[in-house]
Backbone bond lengths (Angstrom), bond angles and torsions (degrees), N, CA, C in turn:
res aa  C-N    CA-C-N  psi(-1)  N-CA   C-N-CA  omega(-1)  CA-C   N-CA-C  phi
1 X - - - 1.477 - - 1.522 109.83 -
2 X 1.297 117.00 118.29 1.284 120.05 168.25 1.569 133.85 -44.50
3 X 1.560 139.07 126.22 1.231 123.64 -173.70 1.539 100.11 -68.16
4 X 1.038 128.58 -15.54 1.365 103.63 -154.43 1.665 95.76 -139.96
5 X 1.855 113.54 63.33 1.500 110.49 -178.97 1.604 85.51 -113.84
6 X 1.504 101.87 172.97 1.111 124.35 -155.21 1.521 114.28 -113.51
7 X 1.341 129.86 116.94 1.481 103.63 -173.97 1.809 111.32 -116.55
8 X 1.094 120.57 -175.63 1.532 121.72 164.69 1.517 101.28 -130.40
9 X 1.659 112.90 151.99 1.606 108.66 167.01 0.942 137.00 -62.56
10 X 1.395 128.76 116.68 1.554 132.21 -175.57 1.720 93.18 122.65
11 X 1.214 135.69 -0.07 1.526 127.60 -161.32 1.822 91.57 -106.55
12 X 1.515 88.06 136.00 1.358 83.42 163.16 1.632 142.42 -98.88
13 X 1.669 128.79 142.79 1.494 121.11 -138.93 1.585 87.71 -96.05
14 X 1.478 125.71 -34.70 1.328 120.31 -139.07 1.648 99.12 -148.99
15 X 1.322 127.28 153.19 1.763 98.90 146.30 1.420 80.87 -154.24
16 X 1.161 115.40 44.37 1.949 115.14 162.66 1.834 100.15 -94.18
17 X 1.143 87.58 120.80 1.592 95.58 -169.88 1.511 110.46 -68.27
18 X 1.182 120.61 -14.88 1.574 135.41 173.73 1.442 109.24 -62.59
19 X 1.574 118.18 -1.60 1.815 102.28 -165.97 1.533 80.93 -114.28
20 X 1.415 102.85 176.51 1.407 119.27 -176.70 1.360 102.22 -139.46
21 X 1.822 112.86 127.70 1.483 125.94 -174.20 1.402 112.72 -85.41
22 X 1.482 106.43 143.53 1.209 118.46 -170.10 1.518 121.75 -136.21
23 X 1.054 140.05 -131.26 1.561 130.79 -179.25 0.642 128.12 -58.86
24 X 2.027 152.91 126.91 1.217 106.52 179.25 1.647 123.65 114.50
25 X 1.625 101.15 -20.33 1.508 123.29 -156.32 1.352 111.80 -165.52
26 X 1.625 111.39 158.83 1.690 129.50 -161.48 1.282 100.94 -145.46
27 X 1.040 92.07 152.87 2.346 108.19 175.79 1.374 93.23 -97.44
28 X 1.599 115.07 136.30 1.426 113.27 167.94 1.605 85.01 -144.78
29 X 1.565 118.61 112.83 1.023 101.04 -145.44 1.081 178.15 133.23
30 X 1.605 145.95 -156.36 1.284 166.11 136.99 1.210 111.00 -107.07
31 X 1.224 145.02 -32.70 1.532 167.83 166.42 1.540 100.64 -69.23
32 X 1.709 94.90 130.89 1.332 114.30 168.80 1.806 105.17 -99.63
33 X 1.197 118.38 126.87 1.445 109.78 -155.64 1.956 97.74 -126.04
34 X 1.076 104.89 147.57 1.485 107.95 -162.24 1.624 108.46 -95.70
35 X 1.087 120.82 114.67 1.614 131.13 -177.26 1.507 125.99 -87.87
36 X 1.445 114.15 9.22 1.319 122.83 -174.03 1.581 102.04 -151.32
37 X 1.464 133.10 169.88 0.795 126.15 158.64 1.598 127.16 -95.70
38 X 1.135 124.04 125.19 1.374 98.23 -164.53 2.106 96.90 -170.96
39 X 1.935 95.26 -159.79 1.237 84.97 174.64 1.868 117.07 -114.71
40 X 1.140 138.07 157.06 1.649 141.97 -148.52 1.602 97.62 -107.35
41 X 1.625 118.88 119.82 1.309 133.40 -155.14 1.570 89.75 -131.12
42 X 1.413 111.58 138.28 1.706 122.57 160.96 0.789 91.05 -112.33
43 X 1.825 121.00 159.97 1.077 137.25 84.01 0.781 132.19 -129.86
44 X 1.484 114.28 137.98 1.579 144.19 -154.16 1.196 94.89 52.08
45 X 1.557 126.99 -108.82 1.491 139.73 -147.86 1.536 103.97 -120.26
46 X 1.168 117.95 -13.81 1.380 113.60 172.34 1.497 119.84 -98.54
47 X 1.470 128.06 124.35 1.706 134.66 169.47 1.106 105.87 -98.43
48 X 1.514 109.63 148.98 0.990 141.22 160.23 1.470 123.38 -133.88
49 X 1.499 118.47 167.26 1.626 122.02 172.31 1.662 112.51 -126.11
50 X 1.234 98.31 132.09 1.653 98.81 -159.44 1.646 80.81 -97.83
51 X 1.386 143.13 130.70 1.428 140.98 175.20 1.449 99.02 -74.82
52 X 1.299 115.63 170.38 1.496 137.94 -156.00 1.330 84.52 -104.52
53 X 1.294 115.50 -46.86 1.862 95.19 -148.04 1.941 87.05 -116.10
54 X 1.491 103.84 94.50 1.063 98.06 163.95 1.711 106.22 -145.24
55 X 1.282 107.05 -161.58 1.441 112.96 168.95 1.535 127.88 -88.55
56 X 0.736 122.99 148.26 1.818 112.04 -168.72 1.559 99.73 -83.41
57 X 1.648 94.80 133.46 1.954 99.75 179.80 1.540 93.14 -103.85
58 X 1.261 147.08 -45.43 1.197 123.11 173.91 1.435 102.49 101.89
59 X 1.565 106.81 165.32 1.451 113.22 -177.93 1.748 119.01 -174.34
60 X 0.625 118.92 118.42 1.926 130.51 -136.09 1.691 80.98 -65.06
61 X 1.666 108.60 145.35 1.334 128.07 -147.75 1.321 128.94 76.83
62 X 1.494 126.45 -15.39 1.474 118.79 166.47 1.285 118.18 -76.34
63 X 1.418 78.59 145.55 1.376 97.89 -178.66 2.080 119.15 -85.24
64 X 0.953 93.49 113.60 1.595 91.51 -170.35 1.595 124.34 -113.49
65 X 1.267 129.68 161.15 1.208 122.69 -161.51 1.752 101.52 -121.83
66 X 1.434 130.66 103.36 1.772 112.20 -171.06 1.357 89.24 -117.54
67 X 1.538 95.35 -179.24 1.271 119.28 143.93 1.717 143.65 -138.49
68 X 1.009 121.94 156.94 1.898 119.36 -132.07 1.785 90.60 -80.83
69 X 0.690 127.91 112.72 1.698 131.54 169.10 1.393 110.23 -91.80
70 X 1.263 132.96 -48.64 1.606 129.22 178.86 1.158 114.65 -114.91
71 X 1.314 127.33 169.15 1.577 137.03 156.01 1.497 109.43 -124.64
72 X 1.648 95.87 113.56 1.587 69.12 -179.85 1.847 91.76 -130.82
73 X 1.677 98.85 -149.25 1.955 101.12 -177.53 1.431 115.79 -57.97
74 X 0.908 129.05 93.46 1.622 145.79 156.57 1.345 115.21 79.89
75 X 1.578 101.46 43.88 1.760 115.99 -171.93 1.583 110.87 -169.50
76 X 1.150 131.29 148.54 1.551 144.41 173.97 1.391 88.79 -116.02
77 X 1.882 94.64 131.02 1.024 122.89 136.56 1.653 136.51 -39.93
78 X 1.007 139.02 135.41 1.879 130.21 165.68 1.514 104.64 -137.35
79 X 1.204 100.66 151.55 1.452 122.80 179.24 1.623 93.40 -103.47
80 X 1.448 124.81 103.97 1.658 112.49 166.20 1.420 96.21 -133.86
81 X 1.444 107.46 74.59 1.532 123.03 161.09 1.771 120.67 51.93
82 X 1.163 118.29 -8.42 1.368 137.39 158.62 1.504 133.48 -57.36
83 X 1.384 96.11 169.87 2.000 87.86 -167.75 1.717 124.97 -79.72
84 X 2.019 75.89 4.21 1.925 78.48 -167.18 1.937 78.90 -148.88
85 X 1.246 117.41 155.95 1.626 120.34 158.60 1.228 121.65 -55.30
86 X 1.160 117.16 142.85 1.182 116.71 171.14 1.551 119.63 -90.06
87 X 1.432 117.12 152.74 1.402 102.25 -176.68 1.825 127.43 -121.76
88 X 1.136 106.60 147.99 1.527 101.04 -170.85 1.639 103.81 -119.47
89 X 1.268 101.23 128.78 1.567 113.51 -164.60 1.756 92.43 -84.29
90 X 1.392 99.20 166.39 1.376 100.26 171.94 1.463 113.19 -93.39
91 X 1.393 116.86 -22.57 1.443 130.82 170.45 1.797 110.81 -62.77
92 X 1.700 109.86 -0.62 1.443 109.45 -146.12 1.535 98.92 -128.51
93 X 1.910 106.62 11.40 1.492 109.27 169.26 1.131 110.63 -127.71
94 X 1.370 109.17 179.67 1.580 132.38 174.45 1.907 119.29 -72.73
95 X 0.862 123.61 93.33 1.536 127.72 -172.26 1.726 87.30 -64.14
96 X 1.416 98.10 157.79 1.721 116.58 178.76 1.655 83.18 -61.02
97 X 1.942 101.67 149.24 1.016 124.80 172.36 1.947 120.21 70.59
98 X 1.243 90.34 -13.36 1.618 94.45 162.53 2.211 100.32 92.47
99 X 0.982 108.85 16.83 1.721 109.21 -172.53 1.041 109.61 -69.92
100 X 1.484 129.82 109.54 1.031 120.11 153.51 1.679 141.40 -69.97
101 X 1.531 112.17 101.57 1.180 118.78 -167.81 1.121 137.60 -151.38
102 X 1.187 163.03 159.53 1.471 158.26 -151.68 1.302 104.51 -74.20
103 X 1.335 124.15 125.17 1.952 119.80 -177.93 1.514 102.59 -77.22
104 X 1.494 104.93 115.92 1.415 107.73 172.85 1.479 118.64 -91.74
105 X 1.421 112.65 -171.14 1.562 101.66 -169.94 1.454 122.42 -88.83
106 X 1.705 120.37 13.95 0.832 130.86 -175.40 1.024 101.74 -103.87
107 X 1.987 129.85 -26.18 1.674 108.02 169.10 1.615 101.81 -90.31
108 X 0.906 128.62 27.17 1.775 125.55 169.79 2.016 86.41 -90.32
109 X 0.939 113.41 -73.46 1.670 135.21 -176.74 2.029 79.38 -25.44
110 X 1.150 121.14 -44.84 1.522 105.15 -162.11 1.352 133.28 -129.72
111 X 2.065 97.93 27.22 1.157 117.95 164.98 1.214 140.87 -34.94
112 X 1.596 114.47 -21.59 1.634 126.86 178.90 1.742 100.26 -90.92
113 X 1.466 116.41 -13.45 1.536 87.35 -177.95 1.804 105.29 -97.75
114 X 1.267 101.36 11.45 2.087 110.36 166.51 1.525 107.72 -101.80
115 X 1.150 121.69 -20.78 1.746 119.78 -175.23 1.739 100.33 -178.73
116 X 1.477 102.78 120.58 1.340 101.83 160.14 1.395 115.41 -135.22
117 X 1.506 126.66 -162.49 1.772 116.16 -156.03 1.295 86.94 -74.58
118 X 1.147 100.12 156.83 1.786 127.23 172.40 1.413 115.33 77.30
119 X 1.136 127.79 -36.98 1.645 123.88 153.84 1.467 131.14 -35.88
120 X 1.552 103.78 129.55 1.427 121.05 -159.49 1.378 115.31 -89.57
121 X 1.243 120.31 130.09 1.995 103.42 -175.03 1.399 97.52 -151.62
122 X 1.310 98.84 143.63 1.568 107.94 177.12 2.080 111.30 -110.33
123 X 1.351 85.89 126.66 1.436 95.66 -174.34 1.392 120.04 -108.44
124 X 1.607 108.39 -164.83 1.708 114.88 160.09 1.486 95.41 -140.47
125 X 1.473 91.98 161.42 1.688 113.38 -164.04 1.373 105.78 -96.71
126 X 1.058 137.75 70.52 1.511 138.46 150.11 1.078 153.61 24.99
127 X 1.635 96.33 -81.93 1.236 133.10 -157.08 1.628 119.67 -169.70
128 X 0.901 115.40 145.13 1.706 121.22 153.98 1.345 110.57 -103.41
129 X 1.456 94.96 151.84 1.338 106.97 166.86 1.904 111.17 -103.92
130 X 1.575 110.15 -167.56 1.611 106.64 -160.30 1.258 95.17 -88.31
131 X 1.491 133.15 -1.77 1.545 118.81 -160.77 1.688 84.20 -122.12
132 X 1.426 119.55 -9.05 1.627 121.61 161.33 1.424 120.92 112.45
133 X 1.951 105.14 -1.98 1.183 121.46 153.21 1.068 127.89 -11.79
134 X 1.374 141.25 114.86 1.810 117.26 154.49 0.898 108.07 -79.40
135 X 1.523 100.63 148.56 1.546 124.27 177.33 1.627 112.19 -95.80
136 X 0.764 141.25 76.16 1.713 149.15 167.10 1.528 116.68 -40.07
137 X 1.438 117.85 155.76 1.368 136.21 179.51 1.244 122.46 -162.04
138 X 1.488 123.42 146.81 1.305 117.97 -164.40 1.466 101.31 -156.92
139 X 1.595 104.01 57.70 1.364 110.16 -171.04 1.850 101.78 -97.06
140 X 0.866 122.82 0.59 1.594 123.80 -179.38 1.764 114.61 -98.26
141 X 0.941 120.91 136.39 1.487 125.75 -167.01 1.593 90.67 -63.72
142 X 1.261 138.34 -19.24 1.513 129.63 -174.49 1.531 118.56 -64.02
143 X 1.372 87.60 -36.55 1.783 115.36 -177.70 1.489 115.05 -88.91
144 X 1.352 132.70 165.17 0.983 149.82 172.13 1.308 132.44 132.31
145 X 1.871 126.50 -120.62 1.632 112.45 163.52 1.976 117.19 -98.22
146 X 1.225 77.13 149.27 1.518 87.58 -165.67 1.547 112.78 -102.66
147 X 1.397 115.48 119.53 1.365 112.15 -154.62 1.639 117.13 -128.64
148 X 1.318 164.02 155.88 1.298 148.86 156.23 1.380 106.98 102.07
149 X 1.437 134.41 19.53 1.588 135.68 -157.28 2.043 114.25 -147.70
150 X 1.120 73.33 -165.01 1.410 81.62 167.55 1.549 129.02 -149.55
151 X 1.419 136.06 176.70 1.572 111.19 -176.34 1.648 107.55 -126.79
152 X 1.631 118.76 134.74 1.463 103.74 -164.60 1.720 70.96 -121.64
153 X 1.533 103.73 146.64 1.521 112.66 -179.56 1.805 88.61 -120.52
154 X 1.696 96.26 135.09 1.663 114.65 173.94 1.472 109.75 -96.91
155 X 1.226 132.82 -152.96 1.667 142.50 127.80 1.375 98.69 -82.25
156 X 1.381 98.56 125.96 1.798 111.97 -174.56 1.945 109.90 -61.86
157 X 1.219 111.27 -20.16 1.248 134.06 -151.18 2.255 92.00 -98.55
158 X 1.602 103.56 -5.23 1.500 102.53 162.12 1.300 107.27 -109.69
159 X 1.479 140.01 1.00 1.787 136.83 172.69 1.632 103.92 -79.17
160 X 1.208 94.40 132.90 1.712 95.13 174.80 1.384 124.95 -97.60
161 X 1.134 138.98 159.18 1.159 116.70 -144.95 1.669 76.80 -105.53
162 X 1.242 127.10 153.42 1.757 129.17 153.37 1.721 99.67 -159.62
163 X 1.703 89.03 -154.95 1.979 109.97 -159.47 1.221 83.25 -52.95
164 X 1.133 137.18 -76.04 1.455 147.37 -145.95 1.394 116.06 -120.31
165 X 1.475 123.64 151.00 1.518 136.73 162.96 1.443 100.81 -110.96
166 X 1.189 144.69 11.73 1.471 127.16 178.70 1.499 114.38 -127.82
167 X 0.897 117.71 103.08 1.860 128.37 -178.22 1.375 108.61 -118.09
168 X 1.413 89.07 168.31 1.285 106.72 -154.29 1.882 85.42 -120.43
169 X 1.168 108.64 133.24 1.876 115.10 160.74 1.694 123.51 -123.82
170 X 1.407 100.34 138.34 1.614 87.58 169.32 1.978 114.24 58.39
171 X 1.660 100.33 35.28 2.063 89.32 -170.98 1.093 122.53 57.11
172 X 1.573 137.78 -33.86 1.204 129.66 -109.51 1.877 97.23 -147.88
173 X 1.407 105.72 -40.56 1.713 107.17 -177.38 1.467 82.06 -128.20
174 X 1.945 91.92 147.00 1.209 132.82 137.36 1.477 133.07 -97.78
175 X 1.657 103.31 128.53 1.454 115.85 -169.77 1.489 88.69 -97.92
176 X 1.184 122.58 144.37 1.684 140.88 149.43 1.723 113.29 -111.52
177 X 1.752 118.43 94.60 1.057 122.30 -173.89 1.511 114.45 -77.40
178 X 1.705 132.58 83.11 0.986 141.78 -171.72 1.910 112.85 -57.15
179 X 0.942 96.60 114.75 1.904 100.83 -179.49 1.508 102.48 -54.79
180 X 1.349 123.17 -24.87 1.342 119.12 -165.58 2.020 100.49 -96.32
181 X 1.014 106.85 25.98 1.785 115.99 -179.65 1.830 106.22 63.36
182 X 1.235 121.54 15.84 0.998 116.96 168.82 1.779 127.17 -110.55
183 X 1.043 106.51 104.44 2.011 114.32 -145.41 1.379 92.82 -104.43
184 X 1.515 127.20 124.01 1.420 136.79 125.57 1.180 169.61 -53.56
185 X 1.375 99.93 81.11 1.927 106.84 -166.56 1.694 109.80 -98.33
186 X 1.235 90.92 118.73 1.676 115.13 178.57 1.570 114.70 -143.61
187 X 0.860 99.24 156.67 1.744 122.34 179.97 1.420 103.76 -63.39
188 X 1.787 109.57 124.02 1.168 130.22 -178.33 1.915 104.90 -42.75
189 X 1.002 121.24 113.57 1.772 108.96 163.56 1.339 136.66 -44.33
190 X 0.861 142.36 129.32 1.622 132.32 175.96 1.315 110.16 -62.51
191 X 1.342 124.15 -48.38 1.287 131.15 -172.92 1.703 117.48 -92.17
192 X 1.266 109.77 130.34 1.720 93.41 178.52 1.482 123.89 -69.35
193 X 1.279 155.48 171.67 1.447 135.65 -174.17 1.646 102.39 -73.91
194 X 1.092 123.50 -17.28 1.776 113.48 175.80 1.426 119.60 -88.38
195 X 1.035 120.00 19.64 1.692 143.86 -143.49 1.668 87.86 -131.96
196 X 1.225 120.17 -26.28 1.641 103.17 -151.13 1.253 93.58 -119.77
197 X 1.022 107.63 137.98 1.747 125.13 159.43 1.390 124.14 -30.82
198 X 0.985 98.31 171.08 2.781 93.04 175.93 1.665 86.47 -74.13
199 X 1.250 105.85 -60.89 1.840 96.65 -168.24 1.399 114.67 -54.54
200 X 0.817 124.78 -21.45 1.575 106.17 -168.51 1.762 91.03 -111.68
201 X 1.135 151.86 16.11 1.512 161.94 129.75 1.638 101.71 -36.95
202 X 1.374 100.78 -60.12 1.513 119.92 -160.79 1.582 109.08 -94.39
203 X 1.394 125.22 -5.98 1.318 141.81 -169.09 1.893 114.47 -47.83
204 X 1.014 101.58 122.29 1.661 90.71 -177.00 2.186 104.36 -107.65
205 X 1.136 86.04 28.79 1.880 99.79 -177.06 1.713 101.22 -112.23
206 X 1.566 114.55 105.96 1.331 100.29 163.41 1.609 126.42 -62.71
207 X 1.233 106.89 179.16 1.906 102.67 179.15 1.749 96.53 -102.94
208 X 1.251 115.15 142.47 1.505 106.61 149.29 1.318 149.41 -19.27
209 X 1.255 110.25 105.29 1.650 120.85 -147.85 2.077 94.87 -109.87
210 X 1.531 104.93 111.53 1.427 88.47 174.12 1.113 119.39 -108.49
211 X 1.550 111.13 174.46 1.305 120.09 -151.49 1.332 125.41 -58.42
212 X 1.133 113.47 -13.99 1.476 129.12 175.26 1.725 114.95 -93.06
213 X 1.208 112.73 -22.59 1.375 129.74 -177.09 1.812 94.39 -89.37
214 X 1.580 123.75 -33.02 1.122 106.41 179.45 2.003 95.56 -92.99
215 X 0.846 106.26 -14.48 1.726 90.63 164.46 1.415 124.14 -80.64
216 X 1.448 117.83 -26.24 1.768 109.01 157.77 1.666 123.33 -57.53
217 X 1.605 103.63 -42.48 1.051 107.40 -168.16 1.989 109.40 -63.17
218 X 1.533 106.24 -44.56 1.492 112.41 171.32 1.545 105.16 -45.39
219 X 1.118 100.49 -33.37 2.100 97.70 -168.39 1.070 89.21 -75.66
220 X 1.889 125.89 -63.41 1.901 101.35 -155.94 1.795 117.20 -49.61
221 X 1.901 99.51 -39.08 1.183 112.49 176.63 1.751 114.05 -35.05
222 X 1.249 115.80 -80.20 1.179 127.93 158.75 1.402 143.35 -4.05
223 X 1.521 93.77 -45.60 1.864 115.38 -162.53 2.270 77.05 -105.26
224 X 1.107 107.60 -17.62 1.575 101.10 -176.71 1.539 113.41 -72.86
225 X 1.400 102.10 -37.77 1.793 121.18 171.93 1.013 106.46 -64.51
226 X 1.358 134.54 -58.23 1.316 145.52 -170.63 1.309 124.88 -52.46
227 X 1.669 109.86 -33.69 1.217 121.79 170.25 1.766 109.07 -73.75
228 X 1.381 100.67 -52.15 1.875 115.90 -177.94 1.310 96.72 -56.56
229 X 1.195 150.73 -25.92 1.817 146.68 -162.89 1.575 87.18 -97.50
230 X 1.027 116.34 -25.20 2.131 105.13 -157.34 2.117 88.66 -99.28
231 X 1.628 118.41 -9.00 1.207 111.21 -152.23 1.412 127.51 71.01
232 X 1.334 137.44 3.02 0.972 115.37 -175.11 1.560 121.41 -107.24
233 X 1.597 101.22 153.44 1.267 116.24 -175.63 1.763 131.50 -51.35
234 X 1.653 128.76 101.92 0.799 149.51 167.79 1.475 128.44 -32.60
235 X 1.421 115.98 86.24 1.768 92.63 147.86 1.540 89.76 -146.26
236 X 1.721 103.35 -152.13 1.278 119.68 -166.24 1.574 110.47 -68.21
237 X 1.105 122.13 -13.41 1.874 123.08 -173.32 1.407 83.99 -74.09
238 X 1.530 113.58 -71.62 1.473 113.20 -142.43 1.649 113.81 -75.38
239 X 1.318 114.87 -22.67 1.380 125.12 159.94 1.919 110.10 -57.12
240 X 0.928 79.36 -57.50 2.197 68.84 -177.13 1.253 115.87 -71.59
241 X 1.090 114.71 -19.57 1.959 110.91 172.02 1.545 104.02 -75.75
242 X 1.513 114.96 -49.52 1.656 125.10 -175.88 1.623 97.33 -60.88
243 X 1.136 140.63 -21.98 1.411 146.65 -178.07 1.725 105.54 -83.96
244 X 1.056 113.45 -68.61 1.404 142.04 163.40 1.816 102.77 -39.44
245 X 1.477 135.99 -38.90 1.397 112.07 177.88 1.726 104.14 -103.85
246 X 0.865 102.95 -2.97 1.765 126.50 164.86 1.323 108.53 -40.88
247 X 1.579 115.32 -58.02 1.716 114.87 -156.71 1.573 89.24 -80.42
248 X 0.828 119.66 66.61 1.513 84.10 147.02 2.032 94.59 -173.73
249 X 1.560 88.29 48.32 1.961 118.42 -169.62 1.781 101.36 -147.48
250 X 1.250 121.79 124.29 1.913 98.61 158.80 1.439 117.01 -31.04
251 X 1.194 90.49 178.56 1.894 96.52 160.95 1.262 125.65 -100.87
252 X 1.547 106.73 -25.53 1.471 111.27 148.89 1.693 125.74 -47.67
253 X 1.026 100.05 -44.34 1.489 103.83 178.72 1.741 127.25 -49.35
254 X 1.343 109.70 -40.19 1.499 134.74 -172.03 1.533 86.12 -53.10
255 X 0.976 142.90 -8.36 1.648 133.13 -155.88 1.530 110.92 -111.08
256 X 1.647 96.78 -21.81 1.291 100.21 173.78 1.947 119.71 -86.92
257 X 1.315 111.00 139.24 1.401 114.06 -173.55 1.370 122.03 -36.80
258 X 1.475 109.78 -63.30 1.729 93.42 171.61 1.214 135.47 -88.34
259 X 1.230 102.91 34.47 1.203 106.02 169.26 1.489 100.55 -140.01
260 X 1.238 137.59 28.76 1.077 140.02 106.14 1.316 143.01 -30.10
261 X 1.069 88.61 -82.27 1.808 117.45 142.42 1.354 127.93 -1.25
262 X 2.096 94.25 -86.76 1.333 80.24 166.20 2.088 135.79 -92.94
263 X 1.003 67.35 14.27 2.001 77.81 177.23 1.778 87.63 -78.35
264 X 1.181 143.38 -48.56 1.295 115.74 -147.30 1.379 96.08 -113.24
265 X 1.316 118.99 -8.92 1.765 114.33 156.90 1.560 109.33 -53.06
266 X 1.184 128.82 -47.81 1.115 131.71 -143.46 1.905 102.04 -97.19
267 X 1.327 104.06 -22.11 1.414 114.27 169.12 1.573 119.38 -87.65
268 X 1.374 99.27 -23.06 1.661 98.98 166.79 1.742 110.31 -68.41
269 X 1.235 80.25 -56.99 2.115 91.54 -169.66 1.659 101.75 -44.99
270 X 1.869 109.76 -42.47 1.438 96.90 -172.79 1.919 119.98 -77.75
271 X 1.285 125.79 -12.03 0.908 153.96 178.99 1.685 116.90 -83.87
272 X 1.227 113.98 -34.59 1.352 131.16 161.98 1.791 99.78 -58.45
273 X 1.596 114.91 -80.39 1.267 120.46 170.21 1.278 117.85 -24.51
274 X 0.909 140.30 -52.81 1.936 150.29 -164.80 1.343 80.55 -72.53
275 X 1.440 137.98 -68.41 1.633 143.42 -152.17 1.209 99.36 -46.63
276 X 1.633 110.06 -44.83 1.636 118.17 -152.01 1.889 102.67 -62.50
């Protein structure tokens, strides 16, 4: 059984009487029959169907992409596509210059100049809390505010999980593949994050984005929809081939249906091949 087949409700996933049904799914039967629409998950002997159109539940180590909605006593709020915010402690970031040290009450006093509402940051998932909260952190120079880009939101339930969420396309853009279906395409940095000063860590000034750098970025954007409209499953293979049969279409164009179509036919088939 494939990890990553596709079902509709009423279809049946299984009728080997050896598996055992799980989320998602009903016995009618001998047949394990699928009750949601969504995508068909083993393990070992038990299936399940994770639905397409849901909210992201998350799972401590993802990597996620939010954005800051509150400030409140010694914690930021995040929006990471979930049924509740996620939360980022102040004990649970990187102070300018990288110090590791006890948060005193003078960086509480100046929590808005590290994250304030509407600012974008890419984290890792922690922890839960008892009411099921995630608990967020952004203690690694990889993580933090995310600046120079834009944000294309998927169904979290098409990002795949692998080694890495942060690639590089075209020299020029960085993708941040958010587990929670919320993906980041921005302009490669000049500077690496250990390269940069506390102020410019915390900087709310993008850098100069040129015109050609904002026309890659429209394409990854683009070839990102293109994949989310066709359903198919997200990571770094199938994004650079769907990018890769792209050039040689506007970027306007990618928006139109058949040629949707065939941009991400042709990135599956080549992406399939590499798998093989």
């Amino acid at each position: 059984m494939s990890e990553q087949t596709f079902v509709t409700p009423a279809e049946v996933v299984t009728s080997d009487p050896s598996f055992m049904r799980g989320h998602g799914t009903y016995q009618e039967g001998k047949d394990i029959v699928s009750a949601v629409a969504g995508v068909v998950e083993q393990v070992n002997k038990l299936v399940t169907v994770r639905p397409l159109r849901t909210r992201y539940g998350g799972e401590i180590g993802d990597v996620v992409v939010g954005r800051i909605t509150e400030v409140a006593q010694k914690r930021w709020k995040v929006d990471v596509n979930a049924r509740q915010d996620g939360v980022l402690l102040l004990s649970s970031v990187n102070l300018p210059g990288g110090v590791q040290r006890r948060k005193s009450e003078s960086d509480e006093l100046q929590m808005r100049k590290f994250f304030t509402e509407g600012d974008m940051v890419v984290a890792e998932a922690q922890a839960f809390f008892q009411d099921g909260a995630m608990s967020l952190h952004t203690r690694s120079l990889k993580y933090g505010k995310l600046r120079n880009g834009t944000l294309v939101v998927v169904p979290p339930s098409l990002v795949l999980r692998s080694r890495s969420h942060f690639h590089t396309i075209a020299n020029s853009v960085e993708v941040i593949l958010g587990l929670n279906g919320y993906i980041w395409v921005c302009k490669r940095a000049t500077k690496a994050p250990e390269e940069m000063d506390p102020d410019e860590l915390y900087a709310n000034v993008n850098e100069d984005i040129s015109n050609q750098e904002r026309e890659t970025i429209a394409r990854v954007c683009n070839c990102l929809q293109a994949l989310s409209k066709r359903l198919i499953p997200i990571d770094y293979t199938v994004l650079a081939f769907a990018y890769e049969a792209s050039l040689d279409r506007e970027t306007k164009e990618l928006l139109e249906p058949e040629v949707i179509e065939a941009v991400t036919t042709e990135a599956v088939a080549r992406a399939a091949m590499v798998n093989e």
